[in-house]
C-alpha positions in Angstrom: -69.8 -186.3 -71.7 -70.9 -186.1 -74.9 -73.9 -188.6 -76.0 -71.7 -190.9 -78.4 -68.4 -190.0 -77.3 -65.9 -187.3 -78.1 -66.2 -185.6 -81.9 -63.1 -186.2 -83.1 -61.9 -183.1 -85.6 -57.9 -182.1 -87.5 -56.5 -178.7 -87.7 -53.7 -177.2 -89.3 -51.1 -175.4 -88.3 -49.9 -173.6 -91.3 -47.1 -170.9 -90.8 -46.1 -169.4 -94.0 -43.1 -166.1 -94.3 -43.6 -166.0 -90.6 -47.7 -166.0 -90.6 -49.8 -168.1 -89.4 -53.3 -169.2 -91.4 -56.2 -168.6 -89.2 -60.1 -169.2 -90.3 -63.3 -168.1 -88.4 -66.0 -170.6 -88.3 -68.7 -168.7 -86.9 -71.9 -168.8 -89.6 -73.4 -165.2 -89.9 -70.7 -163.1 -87.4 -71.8 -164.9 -84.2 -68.3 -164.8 -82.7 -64.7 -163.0 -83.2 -63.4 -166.0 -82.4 -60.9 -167.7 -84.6 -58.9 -170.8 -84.7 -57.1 -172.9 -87.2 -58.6 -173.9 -90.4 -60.0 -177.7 -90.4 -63.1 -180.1 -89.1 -64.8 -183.4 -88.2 -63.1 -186.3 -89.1 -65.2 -188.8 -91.5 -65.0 -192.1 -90.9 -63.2 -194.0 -93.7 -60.4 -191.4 -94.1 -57.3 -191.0 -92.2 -56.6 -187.6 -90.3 -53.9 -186.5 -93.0 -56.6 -187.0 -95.7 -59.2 -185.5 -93.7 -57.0 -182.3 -93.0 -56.3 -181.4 -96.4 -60.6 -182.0 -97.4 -61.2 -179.5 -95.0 -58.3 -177.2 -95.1 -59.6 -176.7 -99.0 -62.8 -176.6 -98.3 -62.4 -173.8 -96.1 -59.7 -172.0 -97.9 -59.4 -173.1 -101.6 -55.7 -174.1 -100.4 -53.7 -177.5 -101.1 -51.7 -178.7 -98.2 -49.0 -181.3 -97.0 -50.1 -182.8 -94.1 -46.5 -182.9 -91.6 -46.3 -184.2 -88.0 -48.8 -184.0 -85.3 -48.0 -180.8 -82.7 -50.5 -180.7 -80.3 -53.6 -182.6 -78.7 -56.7 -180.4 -77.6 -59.8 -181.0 -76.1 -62.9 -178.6 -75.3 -66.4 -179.2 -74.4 -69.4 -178.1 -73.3 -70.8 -179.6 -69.9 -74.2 -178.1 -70.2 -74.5 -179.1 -73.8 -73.2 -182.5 -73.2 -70.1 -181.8 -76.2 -67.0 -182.7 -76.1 -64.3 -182.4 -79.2 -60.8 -183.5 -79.7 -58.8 -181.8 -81.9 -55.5 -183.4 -83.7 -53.1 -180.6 -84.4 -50.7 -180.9 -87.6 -48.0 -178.8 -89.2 -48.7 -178.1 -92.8 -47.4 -176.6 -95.8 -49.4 -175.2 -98.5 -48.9 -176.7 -102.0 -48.3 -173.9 -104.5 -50.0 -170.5 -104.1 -50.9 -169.5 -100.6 -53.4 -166.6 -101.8 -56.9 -167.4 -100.7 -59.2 -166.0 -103.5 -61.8 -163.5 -101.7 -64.2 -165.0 -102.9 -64.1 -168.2 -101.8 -66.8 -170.3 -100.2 -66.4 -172.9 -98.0 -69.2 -175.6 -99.0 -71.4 -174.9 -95.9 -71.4 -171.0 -95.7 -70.0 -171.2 -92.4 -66.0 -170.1 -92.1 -66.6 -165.8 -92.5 -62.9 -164.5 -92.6 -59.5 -166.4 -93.8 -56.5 -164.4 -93.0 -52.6 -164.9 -92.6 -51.5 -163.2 -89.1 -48.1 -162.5 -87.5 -47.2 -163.2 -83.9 -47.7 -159.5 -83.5 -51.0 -159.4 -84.7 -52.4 -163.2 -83.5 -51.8 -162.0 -80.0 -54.9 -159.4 -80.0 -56.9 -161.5 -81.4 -59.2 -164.1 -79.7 -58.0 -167.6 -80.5 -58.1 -171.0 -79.2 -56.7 -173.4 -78.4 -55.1 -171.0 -76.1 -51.8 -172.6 -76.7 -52.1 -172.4 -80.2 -49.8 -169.0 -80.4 -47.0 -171.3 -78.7 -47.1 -174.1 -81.0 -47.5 -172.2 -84.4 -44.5 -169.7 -83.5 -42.3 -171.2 -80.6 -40.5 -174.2 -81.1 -42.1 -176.5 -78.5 -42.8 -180.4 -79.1 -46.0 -181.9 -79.3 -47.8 -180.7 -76.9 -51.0 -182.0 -75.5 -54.1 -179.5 -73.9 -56.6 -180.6 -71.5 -60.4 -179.9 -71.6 -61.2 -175.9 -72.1 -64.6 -174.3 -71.7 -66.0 -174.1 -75.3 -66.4 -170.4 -76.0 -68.1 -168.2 -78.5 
C-alpha cells in the first residue's frame, strides 16, 4: 500500500462525433501507453474543478464536467503505489481542436489525439475497461486494482 494512502487522480471521458479524447502521459516516449486526459487531485478543489485544470492543462480544451462513469484503481506492489481514478463524462466547451503546439505545463503528456472505436481498439490503453465505458452504454462501472503498466 502506498506510504500515505491511495493518490487520488479525475479523468475524462470525452466522446466527441463518435471519438474519443485520449492523451499520452509518458515524458520523453517512455511508453505507447495512453489513457484519458486528467491528474492528481489538489486538495482544496472539488473533482469537477480539478478535471477541467487538468483536462486544459494537458489539452488547451474547456470542458463540462457530467456524471461519474467508472471507478479504477491500479498500483504498483513493488513500488508501494497505489491510484484511484474518478472517471467523468465531459463535453468540451467550444472548439475541440487541440492546437499542435500545445504544452502541457510539465512537458509530460507527448500525443493528444481523438480516436474512434475502430482505431482505440489497437491501441494500448487503460483502464482496460475504458473502450466499454467511452462507447457502450454501460452504467457506472467500478474496476478493481490492475498492475500499473508502462
Amino acid at each position: 500500500m502506498a506510504k500515505n494512502g491511495p493518490r487520488l487522480a479525475v479523468r475524462a471521458v470525452i466522446v466527441h462525433d463518435d471519438r474519443l479524447l485520449l492523451v499520452n502521459a509518458y515524458a520523453n516516449g517512455q511508453s505507447d501507453l495512453m489513457c484519458a486526459p486528467g491528474g492528481g487531485v489538489e486538495l482544496g478543489a472539488s473533482l469537477p474543478d480539478n478535471l477541467a485544470r487538468e483536462v486544459f492543462e494537458e489539452t488547451g480544451l474547456r470542458i463540462d464536467v457530467g456524471a461519474p462513469c467508472l471507478v479504477n484503481e491500479f498500483h504498483d506492489p513493488t513500488a508501494g503505489f497505489h491510484q484511484v481514478d474518478f472517471y467523468f463524462r465531459c463535453t468540451v466547451i467550444g472548439s475541440t481542436k487541440i492546437a499542435s503546439a500545445w504544452q502541457d505545463v510539465e512537458n509530460i503528456v507527448t500525443d493528444r489525439r481523438w480516436v474512434t472505436h475502430a482505431q482505440m481498439a489497437k491501441l494500448r490503453v487503460k483502464p482496460d475497461s475504458l473502450i466499454d465505458i467511452a462507447f457502450g452504454d454501460a452504467p457506472i462501472s467500478y474496476d478493481p486494482l490492475e498492475l500499473i503498466v508502462r
